[in-house]
C-alpha positions as CSV (number, residue, x, y, z in Angstrom):
1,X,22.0,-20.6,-16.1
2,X,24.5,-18.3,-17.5
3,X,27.9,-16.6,-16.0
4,X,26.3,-13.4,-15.7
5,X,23.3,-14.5,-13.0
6,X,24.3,-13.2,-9.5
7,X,25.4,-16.4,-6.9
8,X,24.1,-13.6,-4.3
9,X,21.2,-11.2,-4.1
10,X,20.7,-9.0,-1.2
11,X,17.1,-8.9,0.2
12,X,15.1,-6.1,-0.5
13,X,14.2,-4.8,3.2
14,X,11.6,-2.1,3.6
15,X,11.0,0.9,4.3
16,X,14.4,2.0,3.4
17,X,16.8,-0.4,5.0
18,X,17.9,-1.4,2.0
19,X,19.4,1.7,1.1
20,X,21.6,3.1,-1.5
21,X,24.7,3.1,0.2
22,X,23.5,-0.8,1.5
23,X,23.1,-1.8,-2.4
24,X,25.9,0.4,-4.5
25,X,27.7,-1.9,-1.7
26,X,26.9,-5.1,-2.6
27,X,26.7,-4.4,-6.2
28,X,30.5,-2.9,-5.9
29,X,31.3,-6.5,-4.8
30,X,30.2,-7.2,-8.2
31,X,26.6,-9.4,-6.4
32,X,23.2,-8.0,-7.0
33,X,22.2,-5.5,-4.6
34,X,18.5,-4.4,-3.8
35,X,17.0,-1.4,-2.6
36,X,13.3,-1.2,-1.6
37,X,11.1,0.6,-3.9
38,X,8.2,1.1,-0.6
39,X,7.2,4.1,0.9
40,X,10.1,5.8,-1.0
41,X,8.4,8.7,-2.2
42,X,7.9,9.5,1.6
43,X,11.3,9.0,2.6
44,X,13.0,11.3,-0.8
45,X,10.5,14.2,0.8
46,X,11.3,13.9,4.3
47,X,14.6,13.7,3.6
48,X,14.6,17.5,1.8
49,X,12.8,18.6,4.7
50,X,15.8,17.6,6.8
51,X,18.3,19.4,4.8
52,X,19.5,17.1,2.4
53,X,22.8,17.6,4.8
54,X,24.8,14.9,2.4
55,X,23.1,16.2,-1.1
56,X,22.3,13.1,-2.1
57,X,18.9,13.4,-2.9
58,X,19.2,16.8,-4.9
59,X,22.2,15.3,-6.2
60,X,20.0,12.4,-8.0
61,X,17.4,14.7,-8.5
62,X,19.4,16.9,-11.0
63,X,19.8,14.0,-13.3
64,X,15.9,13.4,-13.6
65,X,15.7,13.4,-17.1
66,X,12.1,14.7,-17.1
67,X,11.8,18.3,-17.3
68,X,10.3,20.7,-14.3
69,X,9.5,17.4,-11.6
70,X,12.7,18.0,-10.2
71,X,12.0,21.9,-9.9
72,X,8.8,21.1,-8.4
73,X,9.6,18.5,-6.1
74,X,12.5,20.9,-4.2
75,X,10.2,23.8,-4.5
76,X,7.8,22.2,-2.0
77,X,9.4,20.2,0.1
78,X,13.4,21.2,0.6
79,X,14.2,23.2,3.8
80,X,17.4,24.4,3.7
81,X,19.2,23.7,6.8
82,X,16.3,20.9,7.7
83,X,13.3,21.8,9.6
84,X,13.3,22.1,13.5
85,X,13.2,19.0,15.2
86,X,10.2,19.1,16.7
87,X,8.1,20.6,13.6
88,X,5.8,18.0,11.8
89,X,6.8,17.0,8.1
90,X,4.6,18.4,5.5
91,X,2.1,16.3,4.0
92,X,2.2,14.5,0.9
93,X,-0.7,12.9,-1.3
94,X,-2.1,9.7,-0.3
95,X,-1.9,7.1,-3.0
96,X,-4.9,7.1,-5.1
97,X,-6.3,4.6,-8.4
98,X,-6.4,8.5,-10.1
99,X,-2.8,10.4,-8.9
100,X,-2.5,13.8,-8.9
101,X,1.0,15.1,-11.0
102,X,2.4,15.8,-7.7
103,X,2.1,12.2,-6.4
104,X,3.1,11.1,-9.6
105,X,6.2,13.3,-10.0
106,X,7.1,11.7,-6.2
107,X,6.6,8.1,-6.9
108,X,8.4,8.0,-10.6
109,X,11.4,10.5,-9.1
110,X,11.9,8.5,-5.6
111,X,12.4,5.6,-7.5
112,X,14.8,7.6,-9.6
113,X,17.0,8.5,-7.0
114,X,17.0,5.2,-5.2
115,X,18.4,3.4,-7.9
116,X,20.5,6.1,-9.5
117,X,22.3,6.3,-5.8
118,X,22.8,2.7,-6.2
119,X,24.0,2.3,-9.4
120,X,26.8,5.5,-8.8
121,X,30.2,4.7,-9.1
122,X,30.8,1.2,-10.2
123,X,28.7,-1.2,-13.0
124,X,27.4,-3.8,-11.0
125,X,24.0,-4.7,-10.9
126,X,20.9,-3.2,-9.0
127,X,17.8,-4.6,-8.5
128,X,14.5,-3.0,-7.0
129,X,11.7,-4.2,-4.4
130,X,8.2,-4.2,-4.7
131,X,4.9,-5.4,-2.6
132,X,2.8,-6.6,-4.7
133,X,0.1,-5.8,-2.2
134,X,0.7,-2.4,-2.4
135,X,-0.7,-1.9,-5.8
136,X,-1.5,1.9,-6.5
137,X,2.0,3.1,-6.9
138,X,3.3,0.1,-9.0
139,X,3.3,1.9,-12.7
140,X,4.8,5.3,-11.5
141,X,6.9,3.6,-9.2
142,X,8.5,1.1,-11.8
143,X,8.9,3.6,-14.4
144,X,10.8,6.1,-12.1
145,X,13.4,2.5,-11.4
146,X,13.6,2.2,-15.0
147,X,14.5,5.7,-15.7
148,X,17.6,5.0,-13.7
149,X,18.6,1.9,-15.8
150,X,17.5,-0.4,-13.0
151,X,18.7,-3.8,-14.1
152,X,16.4,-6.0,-11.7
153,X,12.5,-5.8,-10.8
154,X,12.1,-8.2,-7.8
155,X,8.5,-8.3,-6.2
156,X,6.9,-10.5,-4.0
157,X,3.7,-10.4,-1.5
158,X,1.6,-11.6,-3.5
159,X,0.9,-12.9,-7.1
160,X,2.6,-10.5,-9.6
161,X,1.6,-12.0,-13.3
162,X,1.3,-8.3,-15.0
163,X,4.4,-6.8,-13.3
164,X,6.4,-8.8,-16.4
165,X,4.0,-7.7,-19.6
166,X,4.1,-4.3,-17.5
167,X,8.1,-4.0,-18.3
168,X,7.8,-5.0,-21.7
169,X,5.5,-2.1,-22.5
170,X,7.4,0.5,-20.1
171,X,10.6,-0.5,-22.3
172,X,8.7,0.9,-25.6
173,X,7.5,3.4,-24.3
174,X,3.6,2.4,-24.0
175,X,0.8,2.9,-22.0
176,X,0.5,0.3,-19.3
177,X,-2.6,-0.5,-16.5
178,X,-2.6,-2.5,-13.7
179,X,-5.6,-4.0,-11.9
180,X,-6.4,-2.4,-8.5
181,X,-8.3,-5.3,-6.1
182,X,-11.3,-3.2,-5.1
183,X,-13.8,-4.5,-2.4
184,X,-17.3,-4.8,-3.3
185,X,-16.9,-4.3,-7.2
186,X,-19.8,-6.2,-9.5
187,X,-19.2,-9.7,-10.9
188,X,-16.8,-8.9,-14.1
189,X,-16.2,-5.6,-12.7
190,X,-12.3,-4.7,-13.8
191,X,-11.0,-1.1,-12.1
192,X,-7.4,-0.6,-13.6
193,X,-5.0,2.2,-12.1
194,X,-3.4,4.0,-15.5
195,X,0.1,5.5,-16.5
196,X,1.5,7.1,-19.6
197,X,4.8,7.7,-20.0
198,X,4.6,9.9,-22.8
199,X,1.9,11.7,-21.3
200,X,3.9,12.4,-18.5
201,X,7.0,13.4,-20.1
202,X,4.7,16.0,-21.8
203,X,5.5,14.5,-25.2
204,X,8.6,15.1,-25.0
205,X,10.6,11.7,-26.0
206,X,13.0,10.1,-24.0
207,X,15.3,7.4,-24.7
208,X,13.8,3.5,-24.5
209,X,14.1,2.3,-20.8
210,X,16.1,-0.7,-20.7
211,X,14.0,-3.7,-19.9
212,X,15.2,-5.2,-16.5
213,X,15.0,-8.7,-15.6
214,X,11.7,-9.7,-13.2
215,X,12.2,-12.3,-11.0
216,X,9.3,-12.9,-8.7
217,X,9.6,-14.1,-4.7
218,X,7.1,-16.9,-4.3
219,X,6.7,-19.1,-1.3
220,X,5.6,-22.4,-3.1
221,X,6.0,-24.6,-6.0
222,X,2.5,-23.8,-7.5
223,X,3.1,-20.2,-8.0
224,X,5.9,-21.0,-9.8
225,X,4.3,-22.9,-12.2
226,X,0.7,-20.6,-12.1
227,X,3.6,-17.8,-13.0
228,X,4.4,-19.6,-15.9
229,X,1.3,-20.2,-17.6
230,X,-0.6,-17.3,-16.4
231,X,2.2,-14.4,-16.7
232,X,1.8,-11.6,-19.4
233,X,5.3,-11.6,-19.7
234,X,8.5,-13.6,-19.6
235,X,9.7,-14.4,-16.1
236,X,13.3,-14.0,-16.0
237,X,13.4,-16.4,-12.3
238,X,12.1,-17.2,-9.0
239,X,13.4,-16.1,-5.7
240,X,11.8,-19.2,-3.5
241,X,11.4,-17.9,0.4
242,X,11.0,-19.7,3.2
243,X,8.6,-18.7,6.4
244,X,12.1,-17.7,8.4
245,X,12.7,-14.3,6.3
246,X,12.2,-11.1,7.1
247,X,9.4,-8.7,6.6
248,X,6.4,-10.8,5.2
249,X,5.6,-13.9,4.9
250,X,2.8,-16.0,2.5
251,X,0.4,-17.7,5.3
252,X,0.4,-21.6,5.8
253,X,-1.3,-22.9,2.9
254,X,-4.7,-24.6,4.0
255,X,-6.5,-23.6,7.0
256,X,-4.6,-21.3,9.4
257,X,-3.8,-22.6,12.6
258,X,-2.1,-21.0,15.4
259,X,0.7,-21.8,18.2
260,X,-1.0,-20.6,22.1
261,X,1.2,-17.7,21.5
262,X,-0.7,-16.9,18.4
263,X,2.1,-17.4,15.7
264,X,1.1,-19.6,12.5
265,X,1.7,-22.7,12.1
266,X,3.9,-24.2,9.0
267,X,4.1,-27.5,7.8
268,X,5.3,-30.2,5.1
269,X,2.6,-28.3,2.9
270,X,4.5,-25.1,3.0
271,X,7.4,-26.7,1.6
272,X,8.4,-25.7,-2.2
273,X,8.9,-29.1,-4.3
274,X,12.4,-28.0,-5.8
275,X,12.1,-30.5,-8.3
276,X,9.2,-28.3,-9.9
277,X,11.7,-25.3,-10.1
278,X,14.3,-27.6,-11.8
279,X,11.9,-28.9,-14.2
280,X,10.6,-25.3,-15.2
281,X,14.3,-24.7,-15.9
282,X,14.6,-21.1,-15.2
283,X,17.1,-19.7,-12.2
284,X,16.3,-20.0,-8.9
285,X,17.2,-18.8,-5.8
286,X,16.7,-19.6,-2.0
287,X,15.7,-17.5,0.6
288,X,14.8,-17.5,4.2
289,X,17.7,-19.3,6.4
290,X,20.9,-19.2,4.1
291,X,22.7,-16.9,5.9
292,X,25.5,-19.5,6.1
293,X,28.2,-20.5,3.7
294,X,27.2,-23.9,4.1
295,X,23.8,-23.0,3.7
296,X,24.5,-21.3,0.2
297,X,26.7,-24.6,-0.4
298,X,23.4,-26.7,0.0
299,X,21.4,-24.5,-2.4
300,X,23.8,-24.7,-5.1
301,X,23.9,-28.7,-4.8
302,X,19.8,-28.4,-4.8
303,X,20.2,-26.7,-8.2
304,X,20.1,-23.1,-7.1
305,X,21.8,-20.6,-9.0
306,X,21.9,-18.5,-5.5
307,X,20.8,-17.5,-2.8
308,X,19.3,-14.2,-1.2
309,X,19.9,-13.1,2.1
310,X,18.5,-9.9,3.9
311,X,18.6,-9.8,7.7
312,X,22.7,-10.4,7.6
313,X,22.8,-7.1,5.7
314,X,20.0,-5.4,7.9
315,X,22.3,-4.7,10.8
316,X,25.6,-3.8,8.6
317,X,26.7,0.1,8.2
318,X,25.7,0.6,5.2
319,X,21.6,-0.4,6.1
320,X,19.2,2.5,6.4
321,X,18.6,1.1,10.2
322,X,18.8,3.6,12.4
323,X,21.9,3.4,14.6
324,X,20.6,2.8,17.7
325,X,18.4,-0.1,16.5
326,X,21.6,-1.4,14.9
327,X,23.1,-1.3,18.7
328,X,20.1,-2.6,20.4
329,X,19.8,-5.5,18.2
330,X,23.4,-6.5,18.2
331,X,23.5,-6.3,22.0
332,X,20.5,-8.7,22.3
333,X,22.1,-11.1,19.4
334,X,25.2,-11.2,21.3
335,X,23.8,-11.9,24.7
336,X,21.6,-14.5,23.0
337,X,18.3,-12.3,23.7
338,X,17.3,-11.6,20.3
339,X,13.9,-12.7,19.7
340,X,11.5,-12.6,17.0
341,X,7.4,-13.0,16.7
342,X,5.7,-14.2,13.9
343,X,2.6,-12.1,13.9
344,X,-0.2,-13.1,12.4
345,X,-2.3,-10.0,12.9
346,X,-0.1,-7.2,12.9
347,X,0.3,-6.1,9.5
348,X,-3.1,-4.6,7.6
349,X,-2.4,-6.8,4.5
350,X,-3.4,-9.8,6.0
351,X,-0.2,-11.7,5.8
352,X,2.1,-13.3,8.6
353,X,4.5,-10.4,10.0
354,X,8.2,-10.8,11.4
355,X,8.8,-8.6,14.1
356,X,11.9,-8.2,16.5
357,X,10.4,-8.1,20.0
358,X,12.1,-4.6,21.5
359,X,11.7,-2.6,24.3
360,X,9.7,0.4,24.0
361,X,8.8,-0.1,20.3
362,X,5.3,-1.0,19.0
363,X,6.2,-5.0,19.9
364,X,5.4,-3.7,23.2
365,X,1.4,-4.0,23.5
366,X,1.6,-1.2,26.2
367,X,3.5,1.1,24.2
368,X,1.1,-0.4,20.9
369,X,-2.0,0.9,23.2
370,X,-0.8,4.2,23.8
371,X,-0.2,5.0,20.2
372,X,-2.8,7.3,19.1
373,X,-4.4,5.2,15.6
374,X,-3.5,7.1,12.3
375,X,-3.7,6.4,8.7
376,X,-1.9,9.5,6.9
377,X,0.5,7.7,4.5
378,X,-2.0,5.3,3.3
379,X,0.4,2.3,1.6
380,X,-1.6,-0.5,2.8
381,X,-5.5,0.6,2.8
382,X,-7.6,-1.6,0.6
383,X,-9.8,0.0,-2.2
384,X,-13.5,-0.6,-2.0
385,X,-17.0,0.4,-3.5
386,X,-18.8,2.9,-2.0
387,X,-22.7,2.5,-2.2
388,X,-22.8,5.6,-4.0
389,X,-20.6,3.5,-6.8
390,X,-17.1,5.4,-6.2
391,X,-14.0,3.7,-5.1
392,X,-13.2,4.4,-1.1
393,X,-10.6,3.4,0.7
394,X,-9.5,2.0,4.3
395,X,-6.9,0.7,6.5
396,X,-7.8,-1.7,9.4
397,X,-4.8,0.1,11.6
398,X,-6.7,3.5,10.8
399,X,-9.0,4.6,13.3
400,X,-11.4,1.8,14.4
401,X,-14.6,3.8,14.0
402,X,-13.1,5.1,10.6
403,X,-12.5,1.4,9.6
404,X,-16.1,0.4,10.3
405,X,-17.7,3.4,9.4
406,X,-16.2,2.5,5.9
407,X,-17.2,-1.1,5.9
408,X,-14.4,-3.1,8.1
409,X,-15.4,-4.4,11.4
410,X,-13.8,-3.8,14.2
411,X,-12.6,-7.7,14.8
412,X,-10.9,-7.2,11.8
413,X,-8.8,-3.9,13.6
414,X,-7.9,-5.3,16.5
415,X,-4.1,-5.9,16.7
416,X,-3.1,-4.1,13.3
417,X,-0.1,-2.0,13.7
418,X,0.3,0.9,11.4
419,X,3.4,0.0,9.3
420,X,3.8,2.6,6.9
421,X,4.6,4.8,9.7
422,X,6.6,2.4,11.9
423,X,8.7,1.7,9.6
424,X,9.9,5.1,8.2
425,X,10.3,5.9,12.0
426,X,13.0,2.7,12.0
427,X,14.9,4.9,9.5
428,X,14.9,7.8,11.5
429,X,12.1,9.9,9.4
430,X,9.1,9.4,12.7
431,X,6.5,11.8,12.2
432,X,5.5,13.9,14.7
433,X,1.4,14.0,15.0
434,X,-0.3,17.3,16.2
435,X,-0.3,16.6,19.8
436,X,4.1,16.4,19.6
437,X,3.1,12.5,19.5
438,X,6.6,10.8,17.5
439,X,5.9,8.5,15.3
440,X,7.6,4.6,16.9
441,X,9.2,1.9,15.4
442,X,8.7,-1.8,14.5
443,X,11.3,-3.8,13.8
444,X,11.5,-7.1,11.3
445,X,14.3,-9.1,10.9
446,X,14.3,-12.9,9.8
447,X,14.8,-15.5,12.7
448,X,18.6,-15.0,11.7
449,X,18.6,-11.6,13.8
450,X,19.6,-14.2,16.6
451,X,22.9,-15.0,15.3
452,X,23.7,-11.6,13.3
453,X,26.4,-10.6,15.3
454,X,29.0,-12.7,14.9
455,X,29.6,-10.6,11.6
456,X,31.2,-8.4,14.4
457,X,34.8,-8.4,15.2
458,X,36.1,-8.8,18.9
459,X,36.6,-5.1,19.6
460,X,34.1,-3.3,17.1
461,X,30.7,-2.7,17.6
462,X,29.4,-2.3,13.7
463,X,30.2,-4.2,10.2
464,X,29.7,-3.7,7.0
465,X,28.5,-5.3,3.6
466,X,31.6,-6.5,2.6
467,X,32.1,-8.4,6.0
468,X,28.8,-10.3,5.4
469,X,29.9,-11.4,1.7
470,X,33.3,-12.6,3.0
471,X,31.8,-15.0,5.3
472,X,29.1,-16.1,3.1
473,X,31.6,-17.0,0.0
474,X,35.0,-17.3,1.4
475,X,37.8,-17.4,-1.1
């Protein structure tokens, strides 16, 4: 462990909540602060067709060092002034195994600005978020981060062994792959998703990207040690969470079982051995429950190095929360009503979802019901094999006879909630369908959300980063 590794790492909250302003926050404070790298290239173009009333985004986007994407990208999609309020927001390519250069140009300059915003004005360090479920976008996405001088690549949801060997060959400048999980593919039957940097820099060369570190989120002690004998690259660390964050969770390891209310069930099995993480001798961090100064003091004394903590930061100014789900959540965490649901259907991935049970917000199953189903953002859907041998693809939260016509059943709908969309909508950037259906939200939050106001002073009704890293390492 060396003096430069960050005691504090703030969680990377999707879509958007961990924002720029959230992270150049945090990482003023001289900690390690995250933005999310999902859905991003949908929240850079909504935000043009608002108005860009700040200039942030065209602000980032003039440092884009690769020439004509930044030209491009405005062309389309800026509206000076912002588009009227009830007028849709134009379309964008769905994520594809072949991109066009217009969804490439999005996913590598979103990821730009994030971190560029991030990084403005101070030198500490910034770290991106990444699913590792949500495969297509990973190259593009991780090169754009990397343009900005990104010093941390953190992803978890799932196993990420390439995402390492994927940095290495970014940072000289190579080709790189990355293999897509298709459905119904033959036995030995690899389809890779491909990105070349000097290809898409039209040959022109840049300077090397600076390698970031990679530290991976894993829920248990055997990842850990699969990701060290199995990762093409080297693993700079381990962020170890717990089934009480935020956002997604890994599912109980053996068979699933379920409480009467449907949540899963965790047990001694889902407990990391820390002793495994010692032994492998790399930095560690816990997450999940150490929202607490004590609780950080505990995971120092277990060997930690840190910890990270998201939901205290979700409900601070600086988050990319809307307001009035900042408000509504703080009134029901200070009257002792905040509640959260573990559920184990909601999210297309397949994976245990953390949701904040609101009023009039998809947690509802009335207001879940009425929602007319929609797949037009397309983060989640899983690639499969047509019968006519190309690659399809389909979302169990899409329509249900769209789902089955493509090979899903419709047991395997029921209860999905369209994310992509629900949580842009949390950020304020809802959609609004044909019909002048808007787009609702869905909030997740880590079982802390019950406690997260008392980072509010009698007399106020908001706080900020810097509040949360007081109380968390007092002086």
């Amino acid at each position: 462990m060396t003096n430069d590794l960050p005691m504090l790492i703030q969680g990377g909250m999707g879509v958007g909540v961990s924002s720029p302003q959230l992270a150049n926050a945090v990482a003023s404070a001289g900690h390690l602060g995250i933005v999310s790298g999902t859905g991003v290239d949908t929240s850079l173009y909504r935000r043009l067709g608002d108005g860009d009333l700040d200039g942030s985004q065209r602000r980032a986007l003039e440092a884009f060092p690769v020439p004509g994407v930044a030209e491009r990208i405005l062309e389309k999609y800026y509206i000076a002034g912002g588009k009227a309020p009830d007028a849709r927001y134009k379309s964008k390519p769905m994520p594809t195994i072949k991109m066009s250069r217009m969804a490439q140009d999005l996913m590598v300059a979103s990821n730009f600005v994030e971190v560029f915003l991030a990084k403005e004005g101070h030198d500490g360090p910034v770290g991106i978020n990444y699913l590792e479920k949500i495969q297509i976008p990973h190259l593009t996405s991780v090169y754009g981060a990397m343009l900005a001088g990104v010093d941390y690549v953190v992803v978890g949801a799932g196993i990420p062994m390439t995402f390492p060997g994927i940095l290495d060959d970014l940072h000289e400048g190579k080709a790189v792959k990355y293999k897509i999980d298709v459905k119904g593919t033959e036995r030995g039957e690899v389809i890779y998703t491909h990105f070349d940097p000097v290809e898409y820099c039209d040959g022109i060369p840049l300077p090397p990207t600076p390698r970031p570190k990679f530290l991976a989120i894993v829920a248990s002690h055997v990842l850990g040690t699969a990701m060290e004998r199995k990762a093409t690259g080297f693993v700079d660390g381990y962020i170890i969470e717990y089934p009480t964050a935020g956002g997604h969770n890994a599912p109980p390891r053996g068979k699933v079982q379920l409480t009467p209310d449907g949540e899963p069930i965790y047990t001694d099995r889902d407990i990391p051995d820390l002793g495994v993480f010692r032994d492998i001798g790399k930095p560690f961090w816990l997450a999940g429950g150490y929202g607490e100064p004590q609780q950080v003091k505990a995971a120092l004394e277990l060997g930690a190095t840190g910890v990270q903590v998201g939901t205290a930061f979700a409900y601070c100014e600086e988050s990319g929360f809307d307001a009035d789900i900042k408000r509504r959540v703080l009134e029901l965490s200070r009257s002792g009503e905040a509640k959260i649901y573990t559920d184990a259907i909601a999210s297309p991935t397949g994976f245990p979802f953390k949701v904040v049970e609101l009023e009039d917000t998809l947690s509802d199953p009335v207001v879940f019901e009425k929602r007319t189903r929609v797949c037009d953002l397309g983060y989640l859907r899983t690639a499969y094999k047509k019968d006519n041998g190309r690659v399809g693809y389909r979302c169990s939260a899409e329509p249900v006879q769209d789902y089955v016509d493509k090979g899903g059943t419709e047991e395997g709908a029921v209860g999905r909630k369209c994310l992509c969309n629900a949580l842009l909508a949390n950020i304020g950037l809802n959609q609004i369908k044909d019909d002048g259906e808007v787009e609702g939200i869905l909030v997740t939050s880590g079982d802390d959300v019950k406690n997260v106001a008392r980072f509010v002073e009698p007399g106020s009704d908001t706080y900020y980063a810097a509040d949360v890293i007081r109380y968390l390492l007092p002086a």
